[in-house]
C-alpha positions as CSV (number, residue, x, y, z in Angstrom):
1,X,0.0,0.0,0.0
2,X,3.0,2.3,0.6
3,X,4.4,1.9,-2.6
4,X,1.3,2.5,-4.3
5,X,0.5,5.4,-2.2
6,X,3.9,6.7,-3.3
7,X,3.1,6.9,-6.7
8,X,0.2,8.5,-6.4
9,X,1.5,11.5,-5.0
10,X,4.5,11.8,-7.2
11,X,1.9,11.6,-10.4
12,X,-0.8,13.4,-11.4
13,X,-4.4,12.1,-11.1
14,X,-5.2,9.2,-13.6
15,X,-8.9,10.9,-13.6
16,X,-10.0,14.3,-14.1
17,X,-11.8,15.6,-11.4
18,X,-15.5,14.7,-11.2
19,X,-17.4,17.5,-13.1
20,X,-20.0,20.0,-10.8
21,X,-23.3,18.7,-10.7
22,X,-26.2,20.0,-12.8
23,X,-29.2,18.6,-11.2
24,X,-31.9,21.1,-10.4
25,X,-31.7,23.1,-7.1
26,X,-34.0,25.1,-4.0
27,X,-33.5,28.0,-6.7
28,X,-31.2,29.4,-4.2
29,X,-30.1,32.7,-6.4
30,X,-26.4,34.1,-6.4
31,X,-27.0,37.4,-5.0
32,X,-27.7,35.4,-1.5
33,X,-23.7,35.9,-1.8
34,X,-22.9,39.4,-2.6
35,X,-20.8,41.4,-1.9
36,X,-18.5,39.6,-3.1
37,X,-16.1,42.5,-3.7
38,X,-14.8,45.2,-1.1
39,X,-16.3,48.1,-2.4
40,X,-13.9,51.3,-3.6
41,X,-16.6,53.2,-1.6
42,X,-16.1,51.4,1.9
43,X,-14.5,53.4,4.7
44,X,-11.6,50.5,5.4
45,X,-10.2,51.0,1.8
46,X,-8.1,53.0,2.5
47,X,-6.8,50.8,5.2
48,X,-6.5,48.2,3.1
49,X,-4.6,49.3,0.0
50,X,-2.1,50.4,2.6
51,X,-1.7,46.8,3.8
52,X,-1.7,45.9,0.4
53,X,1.6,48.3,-0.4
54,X,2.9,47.2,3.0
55,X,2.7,43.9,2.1
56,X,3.9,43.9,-1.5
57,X,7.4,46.0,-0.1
58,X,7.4,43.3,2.3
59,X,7.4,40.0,0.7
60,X,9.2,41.6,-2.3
61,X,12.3,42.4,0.2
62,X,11.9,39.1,2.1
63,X,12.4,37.0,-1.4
64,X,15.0,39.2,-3.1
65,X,17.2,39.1,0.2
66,X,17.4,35.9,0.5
67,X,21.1,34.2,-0.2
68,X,20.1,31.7,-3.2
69,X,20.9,28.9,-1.8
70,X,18.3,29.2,1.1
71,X,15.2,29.4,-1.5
72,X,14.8,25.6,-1.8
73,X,15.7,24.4,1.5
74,X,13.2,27.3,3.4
75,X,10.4,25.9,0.8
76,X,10.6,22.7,1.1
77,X,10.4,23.2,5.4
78,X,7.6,25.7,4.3
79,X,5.6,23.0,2.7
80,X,5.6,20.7,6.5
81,X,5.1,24.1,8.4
82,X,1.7,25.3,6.1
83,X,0.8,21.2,6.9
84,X,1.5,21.2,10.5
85,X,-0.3,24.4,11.1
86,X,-3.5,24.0,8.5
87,X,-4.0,20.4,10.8
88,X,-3.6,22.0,13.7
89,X,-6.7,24.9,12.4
90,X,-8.8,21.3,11.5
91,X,-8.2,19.4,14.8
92,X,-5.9,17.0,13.5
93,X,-2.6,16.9,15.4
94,X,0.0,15.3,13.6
95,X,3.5,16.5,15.3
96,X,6.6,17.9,12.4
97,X,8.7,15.4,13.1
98,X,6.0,12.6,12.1
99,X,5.3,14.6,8.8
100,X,9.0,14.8,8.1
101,X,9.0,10.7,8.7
102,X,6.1,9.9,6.9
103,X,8.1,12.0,4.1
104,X,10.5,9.4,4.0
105,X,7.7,6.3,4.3
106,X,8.3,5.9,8.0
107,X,4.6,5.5,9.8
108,X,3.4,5.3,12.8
109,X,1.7,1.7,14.4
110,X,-0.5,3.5,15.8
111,X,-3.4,3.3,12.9
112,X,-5.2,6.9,13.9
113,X,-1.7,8.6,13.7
114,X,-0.8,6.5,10.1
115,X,-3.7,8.1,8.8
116,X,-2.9,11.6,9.7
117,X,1.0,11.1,8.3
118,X,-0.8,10.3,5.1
119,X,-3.4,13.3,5.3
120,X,-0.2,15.2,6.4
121,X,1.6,13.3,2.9
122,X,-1.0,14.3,0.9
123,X,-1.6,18.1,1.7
124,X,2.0,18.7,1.6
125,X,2.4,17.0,-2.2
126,X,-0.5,19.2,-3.0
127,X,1.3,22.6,-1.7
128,X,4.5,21.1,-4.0
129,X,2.1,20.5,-6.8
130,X,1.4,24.5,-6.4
131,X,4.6,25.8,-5.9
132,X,5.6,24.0,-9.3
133,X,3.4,26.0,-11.5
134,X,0.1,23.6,-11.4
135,X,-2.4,26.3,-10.5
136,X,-0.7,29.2,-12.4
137,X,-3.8,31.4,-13.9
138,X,-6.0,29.0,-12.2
139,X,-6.0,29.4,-8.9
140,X,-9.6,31.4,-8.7
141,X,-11.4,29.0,-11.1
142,X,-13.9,26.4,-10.5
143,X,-11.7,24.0,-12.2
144,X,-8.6,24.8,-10.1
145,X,-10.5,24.4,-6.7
146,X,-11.5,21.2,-7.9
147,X,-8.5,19.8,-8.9
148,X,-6.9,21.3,-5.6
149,X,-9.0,18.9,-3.9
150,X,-9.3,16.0,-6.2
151,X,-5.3,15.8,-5.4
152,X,-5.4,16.3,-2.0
153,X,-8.7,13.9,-1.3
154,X,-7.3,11.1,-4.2
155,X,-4.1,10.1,-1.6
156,X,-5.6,9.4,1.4
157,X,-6.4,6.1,2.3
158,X,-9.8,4.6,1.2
159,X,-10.7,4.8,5.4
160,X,-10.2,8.6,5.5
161,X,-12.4,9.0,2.4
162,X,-15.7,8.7,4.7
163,X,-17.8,11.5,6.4
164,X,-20.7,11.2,8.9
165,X,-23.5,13.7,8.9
166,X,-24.0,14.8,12.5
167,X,-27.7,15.8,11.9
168,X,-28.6,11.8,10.4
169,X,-25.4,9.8,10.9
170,X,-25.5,8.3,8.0
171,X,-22.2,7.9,6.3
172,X,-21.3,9.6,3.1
173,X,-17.9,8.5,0.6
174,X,-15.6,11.5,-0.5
175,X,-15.4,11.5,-4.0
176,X,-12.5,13.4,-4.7
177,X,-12.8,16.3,-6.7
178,X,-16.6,16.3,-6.6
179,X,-18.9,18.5,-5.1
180,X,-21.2,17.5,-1.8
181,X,-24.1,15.4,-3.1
182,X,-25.8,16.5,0.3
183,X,-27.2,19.2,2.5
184,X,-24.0,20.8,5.2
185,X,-24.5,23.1,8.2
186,X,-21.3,25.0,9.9
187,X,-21.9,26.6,12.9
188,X,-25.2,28.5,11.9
189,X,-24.9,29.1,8.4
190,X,-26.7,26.5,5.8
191,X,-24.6,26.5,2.7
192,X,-26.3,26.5,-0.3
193,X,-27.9,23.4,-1.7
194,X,-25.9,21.1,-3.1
195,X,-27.2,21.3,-7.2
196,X,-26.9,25.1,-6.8
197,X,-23.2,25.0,-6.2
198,X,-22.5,25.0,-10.0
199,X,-24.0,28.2,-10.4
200,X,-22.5,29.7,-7.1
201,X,-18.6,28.7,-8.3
202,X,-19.1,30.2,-11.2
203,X,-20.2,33.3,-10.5
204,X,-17.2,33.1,-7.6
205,X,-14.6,32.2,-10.3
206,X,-16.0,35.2,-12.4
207,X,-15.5,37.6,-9.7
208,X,-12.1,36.2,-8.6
209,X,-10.7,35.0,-11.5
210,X,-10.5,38.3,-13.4
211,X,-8.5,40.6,-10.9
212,X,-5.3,42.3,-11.3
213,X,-2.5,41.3,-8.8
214,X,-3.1,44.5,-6.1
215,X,-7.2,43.5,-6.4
216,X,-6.1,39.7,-5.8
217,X,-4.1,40.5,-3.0
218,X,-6.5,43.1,-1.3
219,X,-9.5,41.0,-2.0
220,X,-8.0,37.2,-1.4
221,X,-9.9,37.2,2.3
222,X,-13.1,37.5,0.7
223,X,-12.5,35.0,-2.1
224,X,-11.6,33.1,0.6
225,X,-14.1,33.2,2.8
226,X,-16.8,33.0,0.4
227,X,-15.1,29.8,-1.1
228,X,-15.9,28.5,2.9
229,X,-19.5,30.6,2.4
230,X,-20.3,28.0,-0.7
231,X,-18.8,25.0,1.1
232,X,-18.5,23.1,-2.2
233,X,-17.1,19.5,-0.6
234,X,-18.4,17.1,1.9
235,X,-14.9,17.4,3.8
236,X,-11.5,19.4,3.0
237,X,-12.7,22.6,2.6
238,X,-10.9,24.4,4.8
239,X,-7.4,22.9,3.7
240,X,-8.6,23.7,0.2
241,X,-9.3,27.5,0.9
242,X,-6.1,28.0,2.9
243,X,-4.4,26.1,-1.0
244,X,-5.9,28.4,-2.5
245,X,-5.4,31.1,-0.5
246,X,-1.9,30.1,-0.6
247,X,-1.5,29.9,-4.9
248,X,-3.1,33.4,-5.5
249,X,-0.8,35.2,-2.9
250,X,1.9,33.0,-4.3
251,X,1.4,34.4,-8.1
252,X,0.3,37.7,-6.6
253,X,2.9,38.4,-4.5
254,X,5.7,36.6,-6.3
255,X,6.3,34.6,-2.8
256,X,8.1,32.1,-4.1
257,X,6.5,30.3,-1.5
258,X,9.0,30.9,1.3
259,X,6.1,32.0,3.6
260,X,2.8,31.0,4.4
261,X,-0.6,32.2,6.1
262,X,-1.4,29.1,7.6
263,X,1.1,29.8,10.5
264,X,-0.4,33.0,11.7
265,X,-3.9,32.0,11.0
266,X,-3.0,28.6,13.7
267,X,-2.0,31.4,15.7
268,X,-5.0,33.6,16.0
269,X,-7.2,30.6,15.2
270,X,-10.3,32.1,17.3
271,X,-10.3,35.3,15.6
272,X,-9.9,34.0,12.3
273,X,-12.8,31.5,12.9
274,X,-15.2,34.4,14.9
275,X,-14.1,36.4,11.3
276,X,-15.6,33.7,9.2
277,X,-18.5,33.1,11.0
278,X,-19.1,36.9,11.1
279,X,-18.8,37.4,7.4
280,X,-21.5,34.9,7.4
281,X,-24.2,37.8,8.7
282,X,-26.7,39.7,6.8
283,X,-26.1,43.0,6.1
284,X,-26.9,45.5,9.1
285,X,-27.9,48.7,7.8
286,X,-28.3,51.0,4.7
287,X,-24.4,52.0,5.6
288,X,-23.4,48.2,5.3
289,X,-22.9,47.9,1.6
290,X,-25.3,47.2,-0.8
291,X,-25.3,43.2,-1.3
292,X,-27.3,40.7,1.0
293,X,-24.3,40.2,3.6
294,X,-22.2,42.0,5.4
295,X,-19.9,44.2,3.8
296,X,-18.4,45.6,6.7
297,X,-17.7,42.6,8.5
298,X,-15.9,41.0,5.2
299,X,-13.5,44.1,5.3
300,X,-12.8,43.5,8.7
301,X,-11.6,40.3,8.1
302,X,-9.5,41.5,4.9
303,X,-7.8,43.6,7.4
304,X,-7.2,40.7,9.6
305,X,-5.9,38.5,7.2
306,X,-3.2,40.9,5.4
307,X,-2.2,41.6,9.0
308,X,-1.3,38.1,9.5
309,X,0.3,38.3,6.3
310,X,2.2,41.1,7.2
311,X,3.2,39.2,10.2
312,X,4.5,36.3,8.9
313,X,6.7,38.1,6.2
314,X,8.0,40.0,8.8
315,X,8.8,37.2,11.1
316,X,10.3,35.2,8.4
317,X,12.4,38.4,7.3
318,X,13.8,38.5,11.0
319,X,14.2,34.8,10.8
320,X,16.0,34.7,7.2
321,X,18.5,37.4,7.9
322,X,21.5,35.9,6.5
323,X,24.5,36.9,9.2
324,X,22.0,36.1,12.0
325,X,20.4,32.6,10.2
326,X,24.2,31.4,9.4
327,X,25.7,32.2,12.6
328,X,22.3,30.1,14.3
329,X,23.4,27.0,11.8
330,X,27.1,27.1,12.4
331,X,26.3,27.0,16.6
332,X,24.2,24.7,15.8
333,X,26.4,22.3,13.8
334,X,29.4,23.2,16.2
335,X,27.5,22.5,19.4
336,X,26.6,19.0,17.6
337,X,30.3,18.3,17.1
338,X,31.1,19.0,20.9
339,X,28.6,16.5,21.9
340,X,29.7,13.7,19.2
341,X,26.3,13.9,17.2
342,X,27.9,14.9,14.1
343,X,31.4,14.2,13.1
344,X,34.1,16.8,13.2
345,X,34.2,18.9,9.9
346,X,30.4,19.0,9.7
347,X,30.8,22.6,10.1
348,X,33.4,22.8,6.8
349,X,30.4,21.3,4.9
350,X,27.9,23.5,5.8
351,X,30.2,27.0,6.0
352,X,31.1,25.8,1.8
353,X,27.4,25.5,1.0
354,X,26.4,28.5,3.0
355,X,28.8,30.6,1.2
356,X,28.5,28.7,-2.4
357,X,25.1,27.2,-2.2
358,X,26.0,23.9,-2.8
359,X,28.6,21.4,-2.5
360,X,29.5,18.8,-5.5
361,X,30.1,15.9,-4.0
362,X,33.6,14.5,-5.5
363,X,34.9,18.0,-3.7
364,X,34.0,16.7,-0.1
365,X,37.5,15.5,0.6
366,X,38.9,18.4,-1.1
367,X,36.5,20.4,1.5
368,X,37.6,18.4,3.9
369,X,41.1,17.7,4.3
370,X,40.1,13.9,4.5
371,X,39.9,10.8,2.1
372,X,37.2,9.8,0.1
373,X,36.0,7.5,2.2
374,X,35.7,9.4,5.6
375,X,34.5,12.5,3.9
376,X,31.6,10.6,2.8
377,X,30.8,9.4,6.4
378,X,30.0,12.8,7.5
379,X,28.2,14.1,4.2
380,X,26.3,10.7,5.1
381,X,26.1,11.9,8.8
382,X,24.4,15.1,8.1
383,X,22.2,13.7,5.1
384,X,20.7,11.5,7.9
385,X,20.4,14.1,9.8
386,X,18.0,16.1,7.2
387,X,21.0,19.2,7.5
388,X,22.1,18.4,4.0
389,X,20.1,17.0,0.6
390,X,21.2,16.1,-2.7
391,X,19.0,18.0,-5.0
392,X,19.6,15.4,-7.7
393,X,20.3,11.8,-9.0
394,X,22.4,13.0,-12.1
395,X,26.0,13.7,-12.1
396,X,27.5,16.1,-10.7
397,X,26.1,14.8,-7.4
398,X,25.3,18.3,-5.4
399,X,23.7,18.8,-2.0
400,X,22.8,21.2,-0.4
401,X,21.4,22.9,2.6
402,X,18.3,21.4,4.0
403,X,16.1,22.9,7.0
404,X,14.3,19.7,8.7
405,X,11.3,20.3,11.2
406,X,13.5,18.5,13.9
407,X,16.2,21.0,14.2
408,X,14.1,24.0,13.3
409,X,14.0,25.3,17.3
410,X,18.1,25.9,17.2
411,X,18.2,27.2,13.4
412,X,14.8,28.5,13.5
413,X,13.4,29.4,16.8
414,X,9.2,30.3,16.8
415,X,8.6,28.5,13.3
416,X,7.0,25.5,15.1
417,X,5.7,25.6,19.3
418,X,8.0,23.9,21.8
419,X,5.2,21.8,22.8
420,X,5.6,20.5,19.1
421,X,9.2,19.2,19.1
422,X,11.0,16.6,20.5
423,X,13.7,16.9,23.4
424,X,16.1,15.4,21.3
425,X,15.5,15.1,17.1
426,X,15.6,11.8,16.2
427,X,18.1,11.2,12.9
428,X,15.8,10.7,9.5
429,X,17.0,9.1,6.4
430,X,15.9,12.1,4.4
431,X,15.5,11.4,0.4
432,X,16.4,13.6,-2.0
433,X,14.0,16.6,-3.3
434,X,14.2,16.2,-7.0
């Protein structure tokens, strides 16, 4: 089953996602979902294109600062941090370093924490999937969000691929990719019916789809939230939205996905949650915009979420500031020598990539001062550690710097909460990223 699993999530779906129903609906009509749009005429505009500038200078600085070598390794611990955290927002608590093992086909015994390794598995080849280019120009269309979750939903296991209505208790199979086939509440909001979702993701997509990248950024809360308004799938939606979410900032923004929502959002989960369910209301008065909901409390959240934003730029700049990140990795490695965790010269290795970016492997010795053979013991040393990865299986062989979730509190301190992390990180036969 692991094998196969495997190869799912390295390939793309044999299937296209299941197409959006067509059946006749309650005759629920669109405008139920308006505004969908922050108005030019709401008083928190102005507010918010200054958050927008903020943020563009912010995430502009943070990825054209970087030393070049850092780009892969910070995505790739990115990917598990956006996982750990977008869990965490669902209830599901699956620790970093068991998403790093499951990485590496490692699983639990323990069947219930299996499960969430592969859910972990699967979101995380999703957010690669994404970073790679697969939602480019599609991020706010129907078809996008359905492949989002068609990929996500398609590798769990067949047991995770079930969902019990509270109200009947009758059991309902995820089809991946497909719309509900059923009737949802959340909290107190009844989402449309399911045969009138076609017409409500269309008329989302047409909104969404057609912005310019300062109108994407400001309005990304509300497509979000109104992606979460429509509630298109029996299960997932939430991870979906934050996907999303996640690939129109990502285009938007130029990220170059070296930073993520989902960690600030973890953080304030009450108020992000008390947001959404706010931006669920009717609309209050004559001075609350003009649509059927609130307009005023979908600004609000705007505000909230390109603060988070802002946040997590601006702690990943502090983070990612090159003097202070390499001095953290040299203690680090140095500190591991003293205590005979990592072999001496394991600093040489990581001072050449840090100053070159990568290290072919034939010049370890060279590097080194050593022979072949016992500069390949520590290269092998710190590969198991997760410090260093070889980025591919062609010649030249060249690794370099990884950042794994279990050393993240020395080189990265705040990414991850202590509770999260283990006393001592385990060693992890980390593969390569290819």
């Amino acid at each position: 089953m692991t094998g196969k699993l495997a190869k799912k999530l390295a390939k793309k779906p044999t299937s296209k996602p299941a197409p959006l129903p067509t059946l006749a609906d309650r005759g629920e009509t669109i405008s139920m979902m308006e505004p969908l749009l922050i108005s030019e005429g709401s008083r928190h505009r102005p507010r918010l294109n200054e958050l927008v500038f903020e943020l563009t200078s912010a995430a502009t600085s943070l990825r054209t600062s970087l030393p070049e070598g850092m780009v892969e390794a910070l995505c790739d611990l990115v990917r598990s941090m956006n996982c750990y955290y977008s869990n965490k927002i669902e209830g599901h608590d699956t620790l970093p370093i068991e998403i790093e093992q499951a990485l590496v086909h490692d699983y639990s015994q323990d069947k219930k924490r299996r499960d969430l390794q592969y859910e972990a598995k699967a979101h995380i080849a999703t957010q690669r999937w994404i970073d790679e280019g697969g939602l480019v120009g599609r991020s706010a269309t129907v078809d996008g969000v359905l492949e989002t979750h068609h990929r996500f939903e398609s590798a769990l296991p067949e047991d995770m691929l079930w969902v019990e209505n509270p109200q009947t208790g009758q059991k309902e199979r995820i089809v991946p990719g497909a719309t509900r086939n059923g009737d949802v509440q959340v909290g107190r909001h009844i989402p449309v019916s399911p045969a009138a979702i076609p017409r409500f993701m269309r008329r989302w997509q047409q909104v969404f789809a057609g912005l310019g990248k300062f109108e994407t950024v400001l309005q990304s809360a509300a497509a979000h939230h109104r992606l979460l308004w429509i509630h298109p799938f029996s299960d997932g939606n939430g991870r979906v939205a934050r996907l999303i979410s996640y690939s129109m900032l990502l285009e938007a923004l130029n990220t170059g996905g070296i930073w993520s929502i989902a960690r600030g959002l973890s953080r304030n989960e009450a108020k992000y949650k008390g947001h959404l369910q706010a931006c669920d209301l009717q609309r209050r008065n004559d001075l609350d915009g003009r649509g059927n909901l609130s307009e005023e409390t979908l600004a609000e959240f705007s505000i909230f979420f390109l603060q988070v934003c802002l946040d997590q730029v601006q702690f990943m700049s502090q983070l990612m500031q090159p003097n202070a990140l390499r001095k953290r990795i040299m203690s680090w490695v140095k500190e591991e020598e003293r205590v005979g965790a990592l072999l001496p010269g394991s600093n040489l290795v990581l001072a050449h990539i840090l100053t070159h970016r990568e290290l072919e492997r034939k010049d370890a010795p060279e590097v080194l001062g050593l022979d072949e053979r016992k500069a390949r013991r520590v290269t092998a040393q710190l590969h198991r550690r997760g410090i260093i990865a070889a980025r591919t299986h062609k010649a030249p062989f060249r690794i370099s710097l990884a950042i794994p979730a279990a050393i993240a509190p020395s080189i990265m301190p705040g990414l991850y909460p202590s509770n999260a992390m283990p006393d001592r990180p385990p060693e992890i036969n980390v593969r390569p990223s290819s």
